[in-house]
C-alpha positions in Angstrom: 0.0 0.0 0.0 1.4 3.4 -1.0 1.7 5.8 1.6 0.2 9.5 1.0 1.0 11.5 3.9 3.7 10.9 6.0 3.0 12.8 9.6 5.5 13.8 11.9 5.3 14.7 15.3 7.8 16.0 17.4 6.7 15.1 21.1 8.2 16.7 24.7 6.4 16.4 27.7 3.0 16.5 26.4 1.0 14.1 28.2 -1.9 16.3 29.0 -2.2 17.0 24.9 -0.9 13.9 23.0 -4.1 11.9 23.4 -5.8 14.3 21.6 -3.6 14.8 19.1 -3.2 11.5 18.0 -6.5 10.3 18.2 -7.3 13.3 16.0 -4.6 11.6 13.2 -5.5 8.0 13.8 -8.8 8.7 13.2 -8.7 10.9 9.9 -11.1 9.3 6.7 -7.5 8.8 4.9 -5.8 6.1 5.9 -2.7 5.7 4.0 -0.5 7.4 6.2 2.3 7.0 8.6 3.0 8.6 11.4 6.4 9.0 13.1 6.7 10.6 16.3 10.1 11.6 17.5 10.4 11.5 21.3 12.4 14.4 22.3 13.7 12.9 25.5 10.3 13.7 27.3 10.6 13.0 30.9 7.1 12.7 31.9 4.5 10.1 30.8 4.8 11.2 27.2 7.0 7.9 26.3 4.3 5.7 27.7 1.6 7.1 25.6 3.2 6.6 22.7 3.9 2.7 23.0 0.3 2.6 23.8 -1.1 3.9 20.5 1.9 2.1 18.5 0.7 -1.3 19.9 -2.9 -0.1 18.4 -2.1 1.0 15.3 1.2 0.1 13.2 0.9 2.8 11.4 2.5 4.6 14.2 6.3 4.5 14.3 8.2 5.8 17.1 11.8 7.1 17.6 13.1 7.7 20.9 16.2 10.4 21.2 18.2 12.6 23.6 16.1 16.5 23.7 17.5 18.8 20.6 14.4 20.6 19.4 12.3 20.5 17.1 14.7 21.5 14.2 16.5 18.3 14.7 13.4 16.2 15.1 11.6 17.9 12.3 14.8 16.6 10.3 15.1 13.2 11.5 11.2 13.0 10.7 11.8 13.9 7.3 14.6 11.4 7.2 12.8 8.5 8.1 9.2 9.1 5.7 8.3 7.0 3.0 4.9 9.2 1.9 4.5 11.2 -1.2 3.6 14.3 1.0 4.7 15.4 4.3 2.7 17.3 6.9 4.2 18.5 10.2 2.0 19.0 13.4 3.1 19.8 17.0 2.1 17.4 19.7 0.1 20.0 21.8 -2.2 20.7 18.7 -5.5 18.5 16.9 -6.3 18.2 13.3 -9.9 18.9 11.8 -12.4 15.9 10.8 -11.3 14.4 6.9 -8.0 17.1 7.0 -5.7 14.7 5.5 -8.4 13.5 2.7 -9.1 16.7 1.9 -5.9 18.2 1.5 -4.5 15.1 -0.2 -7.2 15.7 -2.7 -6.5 19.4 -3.3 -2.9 18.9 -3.2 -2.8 15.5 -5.9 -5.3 17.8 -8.7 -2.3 20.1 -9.9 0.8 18.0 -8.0 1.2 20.8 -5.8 4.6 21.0 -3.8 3.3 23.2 -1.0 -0.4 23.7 0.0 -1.0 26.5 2.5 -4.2 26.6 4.7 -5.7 28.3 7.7 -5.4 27.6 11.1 -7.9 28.2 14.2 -5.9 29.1 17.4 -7.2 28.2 20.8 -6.5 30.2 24.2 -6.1 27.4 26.9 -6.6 29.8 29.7 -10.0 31.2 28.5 -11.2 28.2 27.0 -11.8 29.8 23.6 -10.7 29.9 19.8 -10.4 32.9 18.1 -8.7 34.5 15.0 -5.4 35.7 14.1 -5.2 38.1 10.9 -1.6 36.1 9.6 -3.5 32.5 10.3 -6.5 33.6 8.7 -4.1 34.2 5.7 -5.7 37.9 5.5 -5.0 39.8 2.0 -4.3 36.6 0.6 -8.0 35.9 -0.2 -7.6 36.8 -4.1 -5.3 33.7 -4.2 -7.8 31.2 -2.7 -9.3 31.2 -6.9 -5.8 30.4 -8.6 -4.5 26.8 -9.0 -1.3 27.6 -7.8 1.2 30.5 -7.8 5.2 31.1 -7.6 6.8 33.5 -5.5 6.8 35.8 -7.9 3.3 36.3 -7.6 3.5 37.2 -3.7 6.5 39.0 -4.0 4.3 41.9 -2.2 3.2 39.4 0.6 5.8 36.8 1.4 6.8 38.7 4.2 3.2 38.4 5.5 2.7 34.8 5.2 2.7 33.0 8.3 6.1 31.2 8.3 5.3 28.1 10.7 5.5 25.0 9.3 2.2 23.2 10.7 -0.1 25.1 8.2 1.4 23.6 5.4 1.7 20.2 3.5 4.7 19.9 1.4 5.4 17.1 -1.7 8.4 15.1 -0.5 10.6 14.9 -3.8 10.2 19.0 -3.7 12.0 19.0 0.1 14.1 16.4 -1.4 15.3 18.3 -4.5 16.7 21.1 -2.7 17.9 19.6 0.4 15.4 21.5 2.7 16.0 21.8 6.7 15.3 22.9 9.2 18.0 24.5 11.4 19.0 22.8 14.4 19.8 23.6 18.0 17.8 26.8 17.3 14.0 28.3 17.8 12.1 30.1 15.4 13.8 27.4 13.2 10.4 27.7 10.4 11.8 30.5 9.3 14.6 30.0 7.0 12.8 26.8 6.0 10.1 28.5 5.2 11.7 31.1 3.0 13.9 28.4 1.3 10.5 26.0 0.6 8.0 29.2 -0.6 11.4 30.6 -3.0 11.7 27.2 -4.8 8.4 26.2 -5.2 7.3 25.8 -8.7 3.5 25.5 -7.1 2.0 27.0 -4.5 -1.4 26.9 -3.6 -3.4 28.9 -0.8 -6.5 27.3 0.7 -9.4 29.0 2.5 -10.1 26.2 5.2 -9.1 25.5 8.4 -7.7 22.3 9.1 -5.7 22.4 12.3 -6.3 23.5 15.5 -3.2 25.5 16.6 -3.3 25.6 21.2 -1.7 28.4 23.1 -0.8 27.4 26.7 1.3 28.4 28.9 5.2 27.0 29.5 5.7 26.1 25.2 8.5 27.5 23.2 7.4 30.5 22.0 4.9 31.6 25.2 8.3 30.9 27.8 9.6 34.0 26.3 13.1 33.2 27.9 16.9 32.9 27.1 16.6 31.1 23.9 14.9 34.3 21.9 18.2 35.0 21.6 18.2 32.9 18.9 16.8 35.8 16.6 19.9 36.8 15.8 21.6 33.4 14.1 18.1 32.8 12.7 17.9 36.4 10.8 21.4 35.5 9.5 20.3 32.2 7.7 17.6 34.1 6.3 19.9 36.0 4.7 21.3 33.6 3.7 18.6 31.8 1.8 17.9 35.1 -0.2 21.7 35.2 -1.2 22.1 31.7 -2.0 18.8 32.1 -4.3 20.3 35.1 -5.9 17.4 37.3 -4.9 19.1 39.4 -2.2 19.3 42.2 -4.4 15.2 41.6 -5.8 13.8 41.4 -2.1 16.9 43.8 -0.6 14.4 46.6 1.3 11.5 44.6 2.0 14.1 41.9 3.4 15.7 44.3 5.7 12.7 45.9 6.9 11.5 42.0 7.8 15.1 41.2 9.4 14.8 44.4 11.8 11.6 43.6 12.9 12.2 40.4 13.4 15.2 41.8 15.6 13.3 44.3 17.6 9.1 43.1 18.1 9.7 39.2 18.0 12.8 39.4 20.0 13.9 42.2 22.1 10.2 43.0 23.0 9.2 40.2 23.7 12.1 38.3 26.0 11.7 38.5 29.4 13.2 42.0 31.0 16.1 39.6 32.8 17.6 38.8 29.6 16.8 42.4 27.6 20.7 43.2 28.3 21.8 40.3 27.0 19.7 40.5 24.0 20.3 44.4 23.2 24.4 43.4 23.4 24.2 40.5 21.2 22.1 42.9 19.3 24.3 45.5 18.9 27.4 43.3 18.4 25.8 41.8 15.3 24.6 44.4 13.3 28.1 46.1 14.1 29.9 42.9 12.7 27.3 43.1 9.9 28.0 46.5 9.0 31.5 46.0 9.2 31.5 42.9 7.2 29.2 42.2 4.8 27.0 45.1 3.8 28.1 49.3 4.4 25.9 51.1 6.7 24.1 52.8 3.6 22.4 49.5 3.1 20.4 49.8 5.9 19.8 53.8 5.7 18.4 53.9 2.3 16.2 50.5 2.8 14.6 51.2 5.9 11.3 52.7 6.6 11.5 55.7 8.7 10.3 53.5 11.9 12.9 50.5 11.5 15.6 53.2 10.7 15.5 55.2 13.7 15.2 51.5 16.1 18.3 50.6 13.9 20.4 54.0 14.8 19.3 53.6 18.4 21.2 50.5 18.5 24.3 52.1 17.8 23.8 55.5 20.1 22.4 53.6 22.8 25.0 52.0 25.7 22.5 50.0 27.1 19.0 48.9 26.9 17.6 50.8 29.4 19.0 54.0 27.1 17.6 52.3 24.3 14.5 51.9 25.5 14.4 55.8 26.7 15.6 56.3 23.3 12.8 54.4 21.2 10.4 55.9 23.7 11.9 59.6 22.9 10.9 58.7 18.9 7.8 57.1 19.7 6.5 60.3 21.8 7.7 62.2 18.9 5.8 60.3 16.4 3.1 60.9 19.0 3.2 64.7 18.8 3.8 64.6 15.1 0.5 62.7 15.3 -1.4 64.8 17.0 -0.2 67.7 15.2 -1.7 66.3 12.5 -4.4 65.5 13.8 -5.2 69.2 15.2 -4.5 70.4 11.8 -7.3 68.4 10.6 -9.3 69.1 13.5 -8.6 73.1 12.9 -9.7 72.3 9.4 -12.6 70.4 10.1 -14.3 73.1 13.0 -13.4 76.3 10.4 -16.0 73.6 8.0 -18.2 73.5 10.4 -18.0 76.9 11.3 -18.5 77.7 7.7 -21.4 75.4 7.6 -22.8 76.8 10.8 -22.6 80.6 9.1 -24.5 79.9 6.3 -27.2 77.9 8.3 -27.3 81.3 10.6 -28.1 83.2 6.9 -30.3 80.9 5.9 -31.8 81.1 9.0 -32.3 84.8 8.6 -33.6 84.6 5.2 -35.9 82.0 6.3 -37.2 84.2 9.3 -37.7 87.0 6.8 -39.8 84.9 4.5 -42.0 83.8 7.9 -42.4 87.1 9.0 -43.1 87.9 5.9 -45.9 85.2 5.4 -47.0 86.1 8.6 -47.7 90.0 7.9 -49.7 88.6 4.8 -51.7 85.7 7.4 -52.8 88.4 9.5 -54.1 90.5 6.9 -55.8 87.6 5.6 -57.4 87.3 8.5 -58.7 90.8 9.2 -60.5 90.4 6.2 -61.8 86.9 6.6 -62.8 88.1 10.2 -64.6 91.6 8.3 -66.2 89.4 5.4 -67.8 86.7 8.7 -69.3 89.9 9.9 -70.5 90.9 6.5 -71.7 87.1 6.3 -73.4 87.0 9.3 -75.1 90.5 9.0 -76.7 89.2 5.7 -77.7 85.7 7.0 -79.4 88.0 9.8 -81.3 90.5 7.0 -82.0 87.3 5.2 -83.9 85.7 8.3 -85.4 89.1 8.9 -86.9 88.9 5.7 -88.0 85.4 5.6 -89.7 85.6 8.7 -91.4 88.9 8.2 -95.3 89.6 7.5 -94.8 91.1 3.8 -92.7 87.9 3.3 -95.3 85.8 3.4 -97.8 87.5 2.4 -96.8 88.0 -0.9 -95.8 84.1 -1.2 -98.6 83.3 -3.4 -97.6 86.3 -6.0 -94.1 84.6 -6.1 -95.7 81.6 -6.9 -98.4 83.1 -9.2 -95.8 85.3 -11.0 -93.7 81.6 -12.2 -96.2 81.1 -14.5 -95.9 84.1 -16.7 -92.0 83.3 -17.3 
């Protein structure tokens, strides 16, 4: 039997998760799969679980090694699958109902070599999925339509693509071909793989479903928020790296370095734990002094940056420590503030001299208006002096009329009236 989709699973000290996640692969309408787990030297009951599922179903396979992360597993994974297609899930996170069918279907019509789809995150602590804009693959939506697409058709948005490797399947021979993997001994270790994978692709395809479920707990890789974001720095280099070795350095050169920096400063420096900020702004400023000393002039960064990423970049170099870098990217953010605001006066001052505007020529209008009633009014009252004189009038003739009627002459003479008719 030929296998389709070869899942791997990296797996460290999940215990409370696995369950689910395997039962939600096991389980899938597609059953021509494999699934290799690589125990990452878990020291709870994570080992256990495992063996139990494997003695269920052979179609799991296990392999048992010392903790590297989960570039190294990821590799050893990809080492070890026989399956036309690859998919990569973490151990902590479920798949959706007739996933693997699905995309195996989608993925076989125009022998795609990497199918991109959307994820549906889940908070642990509140108990509740909701939506994040690079999941939901947001400004991607005119690509849902195409069959598939190159690069050079998201040359605008590759830097906006979520990078992590779990929203994707990949076509083996295509990681095969060029040698794809993923950095070891490293976090944030999708990156460069995912910039290598999306640059080589001859077909990539975007899909508008979700098909994982992607769980944010506390005490994972990327929520511990400790020593190891230090890794930013060797990771930005192999990105680099990729673009150079691709020859497209030059093609993606500003975008690139705008990406790189804040890479550098949101997903690292703000976010590590204040303990380690030091440590992070010296490694920081060591590198992009080697780098500008080495392999790019200074200029490179100056003319490529956007005004925001430029001045975060200069800080590095004027600032002695974080805590002056901090003060210093607070300085330009509170002058960006009042550059703001003066703007926004400007367009306030503009807006109330409208209104103002609009408010004078109601008060004219008003005036005019006012004129016309008074005017209306002057003729209403006159109006009505007469209707009142032409009532008396009336009523003094309805009175003579009744006079008449009832008077002796009146009736006597009613039978000349009548008389008088005939000789008309």
């Amino acid at each position: 039997m030929c296998t389709k989709i070869s899942v791997i699973i990296p797996v460290y000290n999940v215990e409370k998760y696995l369950e689910q996640c395997l039962d939600s692969v096991i389980n899938q309408s597609l059953e021509d799969i494999e699934v290799i787990c690589i125990n990452d030297g878990s020291t709870d009951n994570s080992l256990e679980i495992l063996d139990e599922y494997a003695k269920k179903d052979n179609r799991i396979k296990i392999i048992n090694k010392k903790n590297e992360g989960l570039g190294v597993a990821r590799n050893i994974g990809m080492d070890y699958a026989k399956g036309k297609y690859i998919i990569f899930l973490d151990s902590d996170d479920w798949l959706k109902n007739n996933a693997f069918k699905n995309l195996y279907n989608t993925i076989i019509l125009d022998n795609i070599d990497i199918l991109i789809f959307k994820i549906l995150p889940y908070d642990e602590n509140s108990d509740k999925f909701f939506k994040r804009d690079d999941y939901e693959l947001l400004g991607l939506e005119n690509l849902f339509k195409e069959d598939f697409v190159t690069y050079k058709d998201i040359k605008e948005d590759i830097f906006n693509i979520s990078v992590v490797a779990y929203n994707k399947i990949y076509k083996k021979s295509f990681l095969d071909k060029y040698n794809l993997k993923f950095p070891e001994g490293l976090i944030f270790e999708d990156n460069p793989f995912f910039f290598d994978a999306i640059i080589n692709a001859k077909k990539i395809k975007f899909n508008n479903e979700y098909y994982l479920y992607r769980r944010f707990r506390e005490n994972s890789i990327i929520t511990s928020k400790d020593k190891r974001y230090l890794d930013v720095m060797p990771i930005i280099n192999l990105i680099l790296d990729v673009f150079k070795r691709n020859n497209l350095y030059w093609e993606f050169k500003k975008s690139l370095l705008n990406h790189i920096m804040k890479m550098v400063f949101f997903l690292g420096y703000t976010n590590i734990q204040d303990k380690y900020k030091e440590e992070f702004f010296e490694n920081m400023k060591n590198y992009f002094f080697n780098t500008k000393q080495e392999n790019f002039p200074d200029k490179e960064f100056k003319s490529n940056l956007n005004d925001y990423m430029l001045s975060i970049y200069l800080n590095i170099f004027n600032a002695s420590s974080s805590k002056e870098f901090d003060l210093l990217n607070n300085i330009h953010d509170l002058k960006n503030e009042m550059e703001n605001l003066k703007e926004n006066n400007k367009k306030l001052s503009e807006y109330l001299t409208k209104l103002q505007n609009w408010n004078n020529n109601l008060k004219d209008k008003h005036v005019n208006i006012n004129r016309k009633y008074e005017n209306l009014n002057s003729k209403y009252v006159t109006l009505n002096s007469k209707h009142k004189k032409l009532s008396i009038k009336n009523t003094k003739c309805q009175n003579e009329l009744i006079t008449i009627y009832s008077s002796n002459s009146w009736k006597m003479t009613k039978y000349f009236r009548k008389f008088g008719r005939f000789f008309k």
